[in-house]
N, C-alpha and C positions, 0 to 999 in steps of 0.2 A: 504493500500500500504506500504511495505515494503521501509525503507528509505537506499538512494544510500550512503549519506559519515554520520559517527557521529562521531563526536569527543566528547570525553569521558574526563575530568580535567585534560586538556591538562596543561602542566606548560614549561617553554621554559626559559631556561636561555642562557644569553650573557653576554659579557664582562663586569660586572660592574652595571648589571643590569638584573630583572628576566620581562620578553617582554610579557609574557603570562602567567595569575595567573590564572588555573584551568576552564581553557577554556571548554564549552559546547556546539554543534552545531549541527544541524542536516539539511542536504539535502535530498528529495525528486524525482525521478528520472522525470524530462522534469520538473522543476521548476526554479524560476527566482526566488533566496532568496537574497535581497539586504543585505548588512553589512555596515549599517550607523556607524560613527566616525571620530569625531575630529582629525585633524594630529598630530599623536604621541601615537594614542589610542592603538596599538599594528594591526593594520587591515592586513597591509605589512606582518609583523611577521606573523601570520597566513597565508598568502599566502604563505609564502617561507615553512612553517611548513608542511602544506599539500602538497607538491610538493617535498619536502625530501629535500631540499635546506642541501650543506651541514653549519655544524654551528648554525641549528635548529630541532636539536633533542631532542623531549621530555624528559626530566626530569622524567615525572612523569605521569601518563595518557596513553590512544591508540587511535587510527585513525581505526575507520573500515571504506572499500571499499566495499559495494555492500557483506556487511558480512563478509569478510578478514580483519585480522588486519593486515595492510601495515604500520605501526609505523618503524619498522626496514627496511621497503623496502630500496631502492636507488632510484633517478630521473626515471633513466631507465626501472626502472618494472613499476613506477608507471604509465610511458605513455605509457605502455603497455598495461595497462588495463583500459586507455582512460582516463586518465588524463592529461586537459594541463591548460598550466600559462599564461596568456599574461601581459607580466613588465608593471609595471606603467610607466617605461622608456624604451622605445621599445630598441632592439638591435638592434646593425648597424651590415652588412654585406656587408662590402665594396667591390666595384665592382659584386655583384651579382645582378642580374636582377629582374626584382619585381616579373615577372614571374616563373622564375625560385626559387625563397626564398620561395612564396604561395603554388608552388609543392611539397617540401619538407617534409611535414610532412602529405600529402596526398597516401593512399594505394593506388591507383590507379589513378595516376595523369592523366589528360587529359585537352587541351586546354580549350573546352569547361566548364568545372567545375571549372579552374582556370578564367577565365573572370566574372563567374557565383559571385564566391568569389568577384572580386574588383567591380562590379554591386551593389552587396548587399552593399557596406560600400561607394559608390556612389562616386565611381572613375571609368573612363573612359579605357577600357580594353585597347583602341586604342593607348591611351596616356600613359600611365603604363606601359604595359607590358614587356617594354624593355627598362625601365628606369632603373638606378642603383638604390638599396638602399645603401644610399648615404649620404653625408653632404647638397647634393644638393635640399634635401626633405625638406620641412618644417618638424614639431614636430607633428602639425594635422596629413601629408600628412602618415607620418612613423606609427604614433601612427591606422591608418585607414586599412594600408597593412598590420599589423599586426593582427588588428582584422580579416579581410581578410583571412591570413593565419588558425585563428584559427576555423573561421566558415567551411575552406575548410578542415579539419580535419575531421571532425564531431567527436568530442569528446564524450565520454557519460557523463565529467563534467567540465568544461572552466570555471577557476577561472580567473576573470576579475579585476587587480588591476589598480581603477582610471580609466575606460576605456575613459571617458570624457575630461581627464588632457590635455591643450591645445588644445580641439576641439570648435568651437563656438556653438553658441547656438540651430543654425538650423541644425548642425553635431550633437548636443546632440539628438534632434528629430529621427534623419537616427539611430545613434547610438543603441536609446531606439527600435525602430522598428528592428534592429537586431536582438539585443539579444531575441525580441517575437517569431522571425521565427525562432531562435535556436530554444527555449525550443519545439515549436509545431513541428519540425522538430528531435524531440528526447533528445536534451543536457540540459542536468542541468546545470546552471548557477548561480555562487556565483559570484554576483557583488559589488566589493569594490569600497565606495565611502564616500567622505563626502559631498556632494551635494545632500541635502534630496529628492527636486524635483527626482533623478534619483528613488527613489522611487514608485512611476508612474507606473514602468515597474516589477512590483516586482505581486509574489503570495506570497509571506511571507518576513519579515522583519523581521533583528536583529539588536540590537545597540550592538555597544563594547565602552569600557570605562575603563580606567587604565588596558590595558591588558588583560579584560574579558567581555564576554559579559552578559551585563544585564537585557535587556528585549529581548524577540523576541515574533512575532503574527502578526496582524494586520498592513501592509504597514502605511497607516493611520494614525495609533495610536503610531507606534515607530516614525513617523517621526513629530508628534506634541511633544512625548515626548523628541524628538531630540533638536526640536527648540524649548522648552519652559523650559527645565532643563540643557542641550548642552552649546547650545550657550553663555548663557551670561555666562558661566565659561570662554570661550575662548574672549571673549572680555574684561572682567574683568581679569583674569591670563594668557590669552594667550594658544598658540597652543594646549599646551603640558601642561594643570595646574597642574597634579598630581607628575611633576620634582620637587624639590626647587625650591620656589619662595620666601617664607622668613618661618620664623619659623612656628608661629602659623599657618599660612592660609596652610600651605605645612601638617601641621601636621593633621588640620582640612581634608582634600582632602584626604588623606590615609585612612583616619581611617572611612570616610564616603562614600567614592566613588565621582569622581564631579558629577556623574550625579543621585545618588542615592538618 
């Protein structure tokens, strides 16, 4: 099978700092590839990277689509050719109706298919539909309509940042069974997280780590070697170890990878 996105040593610089050091990735088309990493490991960056976000244009590297290099595309083509983002921090769209937000990004919008959407992420069409999205939502409620929206799309690839971020734990279960009836319902799905459990729901796993990713294979295996190399760098140096934290140990972390 011929693979739907690769990103090729990808390299990403920002203000002050280079976010993505020679990035390698490959998607599968109706596959659930998770992207395990600590916060600050560059995971975001890559989402905004693949989606053209402007302010993360590669440096250095290319993005193939489905065998297009879409590296110079803009936002606009690229959800053209079925690419979408759902923010780790959902957008508000003040006074629009939930109904009406989930239809938007639907070819063929129809009641039926928009209720279908808020069912699947186990919200109540009756109660929703004609709610504002709003300040009125909780962050679960917003982070839910979103997904919502993006399953009603039917994308061919729904990069998912954080899609857990403020959902409980019995929303992680509904969530994880989402993203399965994507992928068997056709969409590729790159799920960004650092909560290895979301792992679970994965056919393939990557870790990223100082901006790069370093292992990918086996769900399983990336996510032992998550928690058993990962972790204790962030409890010993915290979120982000590979910033300054003091001389040596900052020096040690570059020059080794924390999780290498």
């Amino acid at each position: 099978m011929n693979p739907l996105l690769v990103v090729e040593n990808v390299h990403v610089h920002r203000p002050g700092a280079e976010v993505l050091r020679g990035v390698n990735l490959t998607v599968y088309p109706a596959e659930v590839h998770v992207l395990l990493g600590l916060n600050g490991s560059g995971k975001s960056s890559l989402a905004y990277t693949l989606m053209g976000c402007a302010g993360y244009r590669p440096a250095q590297g290319r993005i193939l689509f489905d065998g297009e290099d879409i590296t110079d595309l803009p936002v606009s083509e690229r959800a053209r050719r079925g690419i979408t983002l759902a923010w780790q921090e959902p957008a508000r769209f003040e006074g629009l109706r939930t109904g009406d937000y989930i239809a938007l990004g639907m070819k063929e919008p129809t009641l039926a298919h928009v209720e279908e959407a808020l069912r699947a992420v186990a919200l109540a069409p009756a109660a929703y539909l004609g709610r504002p999205v709003d300040p009125t939502l909780s962050g679960g409620e917003r982070k839910r309509i979103e997904l919502a929206a993006v399953y009603a799309m039917r994308p061919r690839l729904a990069i998912l940042d954080e899609p857990d971020s403020g959902i409980d734990v019995l929303g992680v279960e509904e969530i994880t069974g989402l993203i399965r009836q994507m992928a068997a319902e056709g969409t590729a799905v790159l799920l960004i997280t650092h909560r290895d459990e979301m792992a679970d729901a994965a056919d393939r796993a990557s870790l990223m780590c100082g901006g790069t990713v370093v292992k990918t294979g086996n769900p399983d295996e990336v996510r032992a070697y998550f928690a058993q190399r990962c972790r204790p760098h962030e409890e010993t140096l915290g979120a982000q170890p590979w910033e300054p934290v003091n001389g040596d140990a900052y020096k040690e972390v570059v020059t080794r990878g924390v999780c290498a």
